[in-house]
N, C-alpha and C positions, 0 to 999 in steps of 0.2 A: 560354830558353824553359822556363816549367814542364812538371815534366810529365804526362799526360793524366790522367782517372778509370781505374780499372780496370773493363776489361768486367763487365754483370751478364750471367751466361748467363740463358737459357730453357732448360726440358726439350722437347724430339724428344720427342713422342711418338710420329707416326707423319709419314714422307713419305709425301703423298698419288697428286702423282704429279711430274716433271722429266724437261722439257725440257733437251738443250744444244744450242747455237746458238753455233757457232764458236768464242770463248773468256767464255763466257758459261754461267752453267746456271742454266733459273727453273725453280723450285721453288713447290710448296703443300705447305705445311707445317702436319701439328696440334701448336701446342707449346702450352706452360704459362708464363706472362709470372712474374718476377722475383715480383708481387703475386699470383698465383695465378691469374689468369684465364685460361682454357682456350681457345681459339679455332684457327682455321684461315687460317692469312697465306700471301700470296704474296709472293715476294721472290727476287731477282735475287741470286747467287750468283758474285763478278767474280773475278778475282786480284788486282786491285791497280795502279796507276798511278803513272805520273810523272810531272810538267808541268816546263818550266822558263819562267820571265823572263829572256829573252835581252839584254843591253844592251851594245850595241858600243862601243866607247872614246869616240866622239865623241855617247857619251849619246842615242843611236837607240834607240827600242825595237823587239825584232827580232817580230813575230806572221807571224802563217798566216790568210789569207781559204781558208775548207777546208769541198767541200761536204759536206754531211751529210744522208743520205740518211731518217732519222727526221724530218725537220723541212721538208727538202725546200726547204734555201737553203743560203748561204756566209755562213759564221759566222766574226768575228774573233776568233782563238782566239791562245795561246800554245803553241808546239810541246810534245807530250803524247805518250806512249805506252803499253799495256796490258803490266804486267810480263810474262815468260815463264818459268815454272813454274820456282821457287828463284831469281829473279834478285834482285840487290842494285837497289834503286832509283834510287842514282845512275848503275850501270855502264848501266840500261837508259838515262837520259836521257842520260846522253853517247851513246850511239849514236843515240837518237831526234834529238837535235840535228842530229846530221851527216845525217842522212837527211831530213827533213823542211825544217830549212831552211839546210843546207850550212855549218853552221857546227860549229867545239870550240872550247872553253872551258877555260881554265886556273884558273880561279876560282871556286868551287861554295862559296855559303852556302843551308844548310839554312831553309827557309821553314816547315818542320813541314807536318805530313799534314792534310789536311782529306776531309769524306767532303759528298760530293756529292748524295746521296739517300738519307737514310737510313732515309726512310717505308719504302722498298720495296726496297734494293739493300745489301751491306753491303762495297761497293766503300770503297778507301782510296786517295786519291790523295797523292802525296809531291812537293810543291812545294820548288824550287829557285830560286835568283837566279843566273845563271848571266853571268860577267863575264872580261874580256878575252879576248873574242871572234876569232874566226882564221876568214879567208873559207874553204872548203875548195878548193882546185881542182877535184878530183876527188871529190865527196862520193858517200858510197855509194848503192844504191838502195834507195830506200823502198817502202813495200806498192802492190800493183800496182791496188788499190782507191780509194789517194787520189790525190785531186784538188785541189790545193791551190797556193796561190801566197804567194808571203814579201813582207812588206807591213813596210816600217822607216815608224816614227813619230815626232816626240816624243812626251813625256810630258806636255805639253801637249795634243798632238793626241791621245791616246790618253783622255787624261783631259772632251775632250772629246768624244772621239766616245762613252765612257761614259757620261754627263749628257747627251746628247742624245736619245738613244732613238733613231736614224739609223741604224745597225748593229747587227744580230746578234750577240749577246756570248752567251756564256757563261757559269755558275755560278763554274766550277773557274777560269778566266781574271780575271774579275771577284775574288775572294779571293786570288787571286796576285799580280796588281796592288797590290791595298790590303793586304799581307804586305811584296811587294818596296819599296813604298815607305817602310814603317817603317824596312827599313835602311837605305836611300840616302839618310834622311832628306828626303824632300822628299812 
């Protein structure tokens, strides 16, 4: 994987005013764009995430039907978590793994970071392919907010419930997918 541009900052000139909201802070900000143009943006201020592509040895792929409370349905997602202040991205997805859909993983290829909104958030998510899978018996407990159920697929069925428009998919899900499959080759 090559690797990225390097950021162009803006000048702060002034915070106007920010909100936080759980692990979340939105912000209005007056800056100065790279080109000089002066304005007033709002913009969502994250830590950082992790997703992984779960794929059990007999080539299932492992998602989450997980409801979501901004959208107001169950969305098929790939198990995802919101880093927690200095964590490494992979140590956060291996735990997200075991909590969300009871699984660890002894095999972790880097997918590269993609960023999910960048109109308005400068959130970073850090995509994984996450391979020979281990059921947990006893997997830890996850956030007491989701709601969510582990849904194995083919790649196939995954691929078509993509192309159909049938399902609720996601951004960060849908790029992880077409990431994980460049290595699997398929």
């Amino acid at each position: 994987m090559s690797p990225l541009s390097s950021p162009e900052s803006f000048e702060l000139l002034e915070t106007v005013e920010a909100v936080d909201a759980r692990k979340i802070r939105f912000e209005r900000n007056r800056i100065k764009l790279p080109m000089g143009v002066e304005a007033t943006f709002g913009m969502i201020r994250h830590p950082g995430a992790s997703l992984a592509v779960p794929i059990t040895d007999d080539g299932q792929v492992v998602l989450l039907r997980q409801y979501r409370f901004a959208v107001q349905a169950r969305l098929l997602e790939f198990p995802a978590g919101t880093l927690e202040e200095g964590e490494d991205p992979l140590e956060s997805m291996q735990r997200e793994l075991g909590e969300e859909a009871g699984y660890s993983a002894a095999r972790w290829d880097v997918l590269g970071p993609m960023l999910p909104c960048p109109g308005y958030s400068d959130e970073v998510i850090h995509c994984f392919l996450a391979r020979d899978l281990t059921l947990l018996e006893n997997p830890p407990a996850g956030d007491e907010d989701e709601d969510l159920e582990v849904v194995l697929m083919t790649p196939a069925a995954l691929d078509a419930a993509l192309a159909s428009g049938d399902e609720w998919l996601d951004g960060k899900s849908v790029t992880a997918w077409y990431r994980a499959k460049q290595v699997l080759g398929f």
